[in-house]
Structures are given as C-alpha cells and as structure tokens.
C-alpha positions as CSV (number, residue, x, y, z in Angstrom):
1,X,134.9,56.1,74.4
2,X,134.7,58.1,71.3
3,X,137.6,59.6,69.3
4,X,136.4,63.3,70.3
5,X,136.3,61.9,73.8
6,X,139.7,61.1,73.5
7,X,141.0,64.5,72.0
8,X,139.2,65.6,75.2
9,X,141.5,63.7,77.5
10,X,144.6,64.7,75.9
11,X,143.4,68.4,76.3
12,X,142.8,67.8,79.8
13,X,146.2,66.9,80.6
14,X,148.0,69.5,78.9
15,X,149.8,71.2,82.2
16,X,153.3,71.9,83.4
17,X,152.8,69.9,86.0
18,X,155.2,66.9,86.5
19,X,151.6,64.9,86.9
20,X,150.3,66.5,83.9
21,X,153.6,65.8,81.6
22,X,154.0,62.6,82.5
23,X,150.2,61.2,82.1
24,X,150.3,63.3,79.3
25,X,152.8,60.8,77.4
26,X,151.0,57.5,79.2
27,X,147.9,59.0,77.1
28,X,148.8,59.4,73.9
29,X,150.6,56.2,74.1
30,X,147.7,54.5,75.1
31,X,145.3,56.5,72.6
32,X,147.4,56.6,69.7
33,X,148.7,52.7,69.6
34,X,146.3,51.2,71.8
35,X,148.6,49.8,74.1
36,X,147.8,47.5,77.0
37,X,148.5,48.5,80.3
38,X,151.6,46.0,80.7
39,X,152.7,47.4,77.6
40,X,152.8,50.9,78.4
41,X,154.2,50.4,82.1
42,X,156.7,47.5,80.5
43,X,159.0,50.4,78.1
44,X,162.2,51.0,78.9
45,X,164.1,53.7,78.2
46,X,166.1,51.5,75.0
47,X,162.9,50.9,73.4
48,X,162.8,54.3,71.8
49,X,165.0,54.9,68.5
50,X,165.2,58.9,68.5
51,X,167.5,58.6,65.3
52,X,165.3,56.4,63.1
53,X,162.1,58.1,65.2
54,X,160.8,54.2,65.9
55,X,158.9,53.1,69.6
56,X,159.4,49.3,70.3
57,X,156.8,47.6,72.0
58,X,157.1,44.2,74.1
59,X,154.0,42.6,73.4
60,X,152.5,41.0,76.5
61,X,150.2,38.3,74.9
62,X,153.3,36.9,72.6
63,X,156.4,38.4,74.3
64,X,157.5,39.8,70.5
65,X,159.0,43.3,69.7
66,X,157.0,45.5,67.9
67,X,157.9,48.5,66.3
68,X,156.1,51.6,65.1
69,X,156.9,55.5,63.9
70,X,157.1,57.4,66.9
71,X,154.7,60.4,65.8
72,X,155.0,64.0,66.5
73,X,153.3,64.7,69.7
74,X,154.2,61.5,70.7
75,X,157.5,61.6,70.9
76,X,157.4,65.4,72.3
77,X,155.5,64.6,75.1
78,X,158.1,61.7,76.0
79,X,160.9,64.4,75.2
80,X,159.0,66.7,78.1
81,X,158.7,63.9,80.5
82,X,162.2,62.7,80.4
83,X,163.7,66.3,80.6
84,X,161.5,67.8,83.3
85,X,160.2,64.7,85.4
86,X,161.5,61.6,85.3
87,X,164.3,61.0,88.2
88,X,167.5,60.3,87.4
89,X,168.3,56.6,88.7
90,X,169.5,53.3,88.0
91,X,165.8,52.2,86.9
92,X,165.7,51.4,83.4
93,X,161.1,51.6,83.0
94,X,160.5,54.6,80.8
95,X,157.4,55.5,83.2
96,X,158.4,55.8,87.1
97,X,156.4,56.4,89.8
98,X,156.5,60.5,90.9
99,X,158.5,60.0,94.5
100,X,161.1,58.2,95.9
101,X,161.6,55.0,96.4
102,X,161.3,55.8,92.5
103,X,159.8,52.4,90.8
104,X,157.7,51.1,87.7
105,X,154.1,52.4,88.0
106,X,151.3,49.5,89.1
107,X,148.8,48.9,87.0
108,X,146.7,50.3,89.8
109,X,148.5,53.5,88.9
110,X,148.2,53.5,85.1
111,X,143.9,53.0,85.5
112,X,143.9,56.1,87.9
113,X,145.2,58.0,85.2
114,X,142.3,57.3,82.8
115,X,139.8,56.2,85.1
116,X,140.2,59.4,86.9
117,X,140.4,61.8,84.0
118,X,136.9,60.0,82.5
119,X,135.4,61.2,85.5
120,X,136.6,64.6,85.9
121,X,135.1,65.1,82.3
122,X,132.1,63.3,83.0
123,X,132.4,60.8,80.0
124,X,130.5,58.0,79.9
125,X,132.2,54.7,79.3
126,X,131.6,50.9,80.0
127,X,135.5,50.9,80.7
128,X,137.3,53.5,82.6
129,X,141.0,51.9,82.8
130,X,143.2,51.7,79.7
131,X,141.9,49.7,77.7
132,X,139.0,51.9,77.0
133,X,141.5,54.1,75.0
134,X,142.5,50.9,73.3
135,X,139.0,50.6,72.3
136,X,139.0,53.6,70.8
137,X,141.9,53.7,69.0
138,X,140.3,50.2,67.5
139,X,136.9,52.2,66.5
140,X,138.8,55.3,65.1
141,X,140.8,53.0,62.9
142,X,137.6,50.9,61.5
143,X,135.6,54.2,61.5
144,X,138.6,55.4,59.1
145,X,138.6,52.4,56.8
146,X,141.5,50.4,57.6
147,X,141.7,47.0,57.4
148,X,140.2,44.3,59.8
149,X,143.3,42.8,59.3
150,X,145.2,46.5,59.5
151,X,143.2,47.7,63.0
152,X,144.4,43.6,64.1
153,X,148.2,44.4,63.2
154,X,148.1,47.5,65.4
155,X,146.9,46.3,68.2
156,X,148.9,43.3,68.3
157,X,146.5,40.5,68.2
158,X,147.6,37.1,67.7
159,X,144.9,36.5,65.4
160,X,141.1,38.0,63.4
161,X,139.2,36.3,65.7
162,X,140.0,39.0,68.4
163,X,139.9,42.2,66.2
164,X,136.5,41.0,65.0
165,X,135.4,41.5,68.4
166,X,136.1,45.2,68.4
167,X,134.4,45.6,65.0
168,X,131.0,44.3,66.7
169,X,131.2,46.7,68.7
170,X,132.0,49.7,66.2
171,X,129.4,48.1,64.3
172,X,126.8,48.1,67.4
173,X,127.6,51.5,67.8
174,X,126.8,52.6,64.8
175,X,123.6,51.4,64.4
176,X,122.6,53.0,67.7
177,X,123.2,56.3,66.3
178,X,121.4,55.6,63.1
179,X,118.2,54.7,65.4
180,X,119.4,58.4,67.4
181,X,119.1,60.0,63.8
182,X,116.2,58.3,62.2
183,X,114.8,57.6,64.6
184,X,114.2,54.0,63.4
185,X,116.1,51.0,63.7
186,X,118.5,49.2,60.6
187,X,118.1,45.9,60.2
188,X,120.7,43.5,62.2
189,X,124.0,42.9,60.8
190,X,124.7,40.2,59.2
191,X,128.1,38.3,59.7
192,X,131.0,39.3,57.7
193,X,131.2,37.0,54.5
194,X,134.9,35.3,56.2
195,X,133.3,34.6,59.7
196,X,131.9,31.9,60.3
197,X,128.1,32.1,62.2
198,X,129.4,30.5,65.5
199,X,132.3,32.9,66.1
200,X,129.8,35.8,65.1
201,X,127.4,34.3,67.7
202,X,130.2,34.0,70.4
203,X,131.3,37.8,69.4
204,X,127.7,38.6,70.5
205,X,127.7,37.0,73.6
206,X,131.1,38.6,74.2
207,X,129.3,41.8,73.7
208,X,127.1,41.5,76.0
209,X,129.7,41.0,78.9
C-alpha cells in the first residue's frame, strides 16, 4: 500500500457518521504509528495524555509502554469520536464496538475496516487487514530517510533483524518502478554492509511469502 494510497483511505472516511468518525481515528492510528491490530483495539481511555499531548502504546510483542506526540489530526479525530460516538459505560477500551452490549472491537472488526475500505477504492494490496497500513507507514518512513534503526523504534520492534525485513521490501519496490520507468532492470541489491548474507537470504525468502 503506498503513502498516496493511504491519504486515500483517510479521505474516504471523512463523514459524520458515527461509522465514519470512529474508523476515522482507528486509521490514522494505524497509518500514522503503524500500530498492530492488538495495539490499536488494546488503548484505553488513560493512555492518552491531553495535557502533555502524548498517546501511550502497550506493545503487544514485549508488553512495554510506549509513548509518542499525539499529532494534530490525530488527536482531533479521537476528540470527534469520544464526543459524538463512543457510549458512555463502565468500559475502559478507547475503541468500542457501535451497539449494545458495548465491548472492545475483535480483531475481526478492526480488518473490516481496512480490508473493506481497500476494496471500495479498488487498491491493490498483498495485505488488506491492518498491517498493510503498518507497512506503509514502514515505507513512507525509509522512503523519507529515517533511520533503519529510527523506522525500527517506531514500530516497536524488539530488534533490526525485523525492520530489515520491511526495508526489502521498500527496496523491492523500488526497483520495480525503476524497470516501470526505464524500462530496464537495476542490478540486484546487494546486502546492507551490517547484515550478514544469511539473514539477507532469509529476508528474501520471507519476501516471497
């Protein structure tokens, strides 16, 4: 999923809608820090600092907090939901389901929202849950020059290893649209100068999956 593709999403679920304003948030969550699923459907209502403007995130691989600056339309679209949709109840989840009995949303729940959407727009994607807007918020950040070790940070990986996986693929990606230009194919990459050839070989066979 490209970053224009994304932009594209957000668009599409701009609406007064209580359906629209709540996936609304879900998305930009999901596009902006590349959230897992469990993440996403894991905040509670404590997690967000409106005074210092932070978002807490449980992470679900190490079970640590992790904070980050709540941005603009970010926290807006929360401030929508909460006001005009989400139920008032003893339920602590920041994301509930629409109608009562009001409870957290399934993960079921939270890949209809993108999965659906990528469809409606007819955008083509290998994944169509959340995690494809995780991928993307991985190849906007290499495509922008941060950091392997900065892109790793945001997404909360426990270590390179995983993050160098996402930058095959940026990489892959690339080079098709250099053969879409030219025409002509660039030569393979070769592995980055700190990876070693057999994690660059099993990033390749990842790949492939």
């Amino acid at each position: 999923t490209r970053h224009q593709d994304v932009r594209r999403l957000i668009a599409a679920s701009d609406g007064d809608t209580r359906l629209h304003l709540r996936n609304r948030a879900i998305l930009l969550l999901l596009s902006v820090y590349g959230l897992r699923s469990g993440e996403v459907r894991g905040l509670r209502l404590e997690d967000i600092d409106w005074a210092r403007r932070i978002l807490r995130v449980r992470r679900s691989k190490t079970a640590r907090m992790q904070e980050y600056p709540l941005t603009l339309a970010t926290g807006k679209a929360i401030q929508r939901y909460l006001r005009k949709v989400r139920p008032e109840c003893a339920r602590k989840e920041l994301f509930l389901t629409l109608h009562a009995p009001f409870r957290r949303l399934s993960a079921g729940a939270l890949y209809h929202v993108t999965s659906s959407l990528l469809q409606r727009l007819d955008i083509a994607s290998p994944k169509r849950g959340p995690h494809a807007l995780r991928h993307a918020s991985a190849t906007y950040l290499l495509n922008s020059g941060s950091s392997l070790k900065a892109v790793g940070d945001h997404l909360g990986h426990r270590n390179l290893g995983t993050t160098r996986i996402y930058a095959k693929v940026h990489s892959k990606r690339l080079a098709r649209a250099m053969v879409h230009r030219n025409g002509q194919a660039p030569q393979p990459p070769a592995p980055p100068a700190d990876l070693d050839p057999a994690t660059f070989e099993l990033a390749k066979k990842l790949q492939a999956l």
